[in-house]
N, C-alpha and C positions, 0 to 999 in steps of 0.2 A: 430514433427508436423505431417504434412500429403501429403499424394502425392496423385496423379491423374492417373488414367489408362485411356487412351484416344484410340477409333479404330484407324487407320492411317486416314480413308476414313469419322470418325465423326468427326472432331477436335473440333465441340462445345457442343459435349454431352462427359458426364463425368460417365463411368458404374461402375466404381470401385474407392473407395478410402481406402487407407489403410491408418493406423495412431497409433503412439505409445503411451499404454498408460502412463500416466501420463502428455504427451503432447496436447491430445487429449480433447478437448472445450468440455465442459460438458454440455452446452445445444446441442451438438449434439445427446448425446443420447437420447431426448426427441423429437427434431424436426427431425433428419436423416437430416440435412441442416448443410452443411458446409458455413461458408460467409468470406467476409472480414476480420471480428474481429473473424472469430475463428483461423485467422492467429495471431490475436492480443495477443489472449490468447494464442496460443502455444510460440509468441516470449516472452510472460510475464515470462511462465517457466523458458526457457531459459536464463531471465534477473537472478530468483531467483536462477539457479546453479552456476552463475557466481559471485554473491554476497555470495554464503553458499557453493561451491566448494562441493557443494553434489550431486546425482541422484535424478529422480525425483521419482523416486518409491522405497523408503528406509525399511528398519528395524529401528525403533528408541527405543531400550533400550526394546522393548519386542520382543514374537516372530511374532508375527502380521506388516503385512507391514501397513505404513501409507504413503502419500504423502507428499512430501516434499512441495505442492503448502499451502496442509493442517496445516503443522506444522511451514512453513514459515507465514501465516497469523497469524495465533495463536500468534505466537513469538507477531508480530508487535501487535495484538489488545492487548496483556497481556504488553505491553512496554515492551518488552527483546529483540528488532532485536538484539541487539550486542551481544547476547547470542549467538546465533545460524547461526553469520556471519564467514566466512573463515578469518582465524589467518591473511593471509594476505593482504587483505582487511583491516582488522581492523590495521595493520602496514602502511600501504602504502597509503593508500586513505584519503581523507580529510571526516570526521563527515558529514560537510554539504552536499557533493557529494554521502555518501551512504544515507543519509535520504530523498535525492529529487529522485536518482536511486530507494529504497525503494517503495517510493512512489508511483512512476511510475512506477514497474513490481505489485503494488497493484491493480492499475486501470487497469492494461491490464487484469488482472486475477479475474476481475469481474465476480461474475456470470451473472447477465444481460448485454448480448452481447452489447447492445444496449447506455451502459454505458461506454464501453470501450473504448479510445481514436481509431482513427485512426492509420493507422501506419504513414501518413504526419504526425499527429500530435508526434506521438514517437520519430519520426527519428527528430523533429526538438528539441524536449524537449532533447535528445541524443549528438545533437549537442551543445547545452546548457551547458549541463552538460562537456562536453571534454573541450571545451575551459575555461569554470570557472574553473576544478580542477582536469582534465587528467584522463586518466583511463587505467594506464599501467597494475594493476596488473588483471584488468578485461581484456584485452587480455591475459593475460599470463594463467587465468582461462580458458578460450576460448579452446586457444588452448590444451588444458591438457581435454578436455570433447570429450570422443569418439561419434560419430557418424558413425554406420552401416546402412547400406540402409537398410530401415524397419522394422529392429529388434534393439532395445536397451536392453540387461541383458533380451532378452526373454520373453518381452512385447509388444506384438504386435497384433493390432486390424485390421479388413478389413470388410467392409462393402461394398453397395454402397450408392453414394449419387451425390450431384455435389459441386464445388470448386471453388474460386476465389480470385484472391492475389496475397501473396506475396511467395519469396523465401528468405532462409536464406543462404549465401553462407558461411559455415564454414570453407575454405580456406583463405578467403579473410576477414572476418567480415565485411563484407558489405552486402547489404541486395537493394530488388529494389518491388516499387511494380506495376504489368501491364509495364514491362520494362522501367520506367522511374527511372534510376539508384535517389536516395535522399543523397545516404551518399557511396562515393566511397571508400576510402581509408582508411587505418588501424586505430585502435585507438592508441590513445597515441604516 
């Protein structure tokens, strides 16, 4: 996703932001405004590597990168998500639980920000989702997906702009947004 470079002495102006591509809200490069929901869209990525146990910036079968946000939509408009979901996922998960997960990293990965759920609303459709039909092997993804501060596989964007939101804790999978913890504890 993205981070915030903050002075000590500005704490509410925001001079830099960096952010990795493929993670990175694609109406930002039109507006230079990071918001809410361009948290939304970078946690959508994050839903689609945990469902496809891929990178978000891939090689697929040419020499040309394509995105994994790109090649995951594609999937679902052409009816193949189960094409192009991790072996174990499609072993361990329940049909119903990847089609509402699906779904829901579909809407976060809007391209009109404006379209895109909340993260309340995420985190409660999340919670939804755990208790109907667990989501073990989506932790076990989790944790198998490296995170480097500001660099992933050597894609990495920095601009300035300003910032507001949320955090992903990839320790914990838990997530909070404006420190109002929504979803404490692990999944599954």
């Amino acid at each position: 996703g993205t981070s915030r470079s903050v002075m000590v002495d500005q704490t509410h102006l925001t001079t830099k932001v960096q952010g990795t591509f493929g993670y990175v809200d694609p109406e930002y490069f039109q507006s230079s405004q990071f918001t809410e929901k361009s948290d939304v869209y970078s946690f959508g990525v994050v839903l689609v590597e945990l469902l496809t146990g891929q990178k978000p910036i891939r090689a697929i079968n040419t020499d040309e990168d394509k995105s994994l946000v790109g090649y995951f939509l594609q999937a679902i408009n052409e009816n193949r998500l189960f094409e192009v979901l991790d072996a174990r996922v499609l072993k361990e998960a329940k049909k119903e639980g990847i089609m509402t997960l699906a779904t829901l990293a579909k809407r976060c990965l809007n391209l009109n920000g404006k379209m895109r759920p909340t993260m309340k609303e995420v985190a409660f459709e999340l919670g939804g989702i755990r208790t109907s039909t667990g989501a073990s092997i989506l932790q076990q993804n989790c944790e198998e997906i490296d995170f480097v501060d500001g660099d992933i596989s050597g894609h990495s964007l920095e601009t300035g702009s300003s910032s507001t939101g949320m955090s992903i804790l990839n320790s914990s999978s838990a997530f909070s947004i404006d420190a109002h913890p929504l979803l404490s504890n692990k999944w599954g």
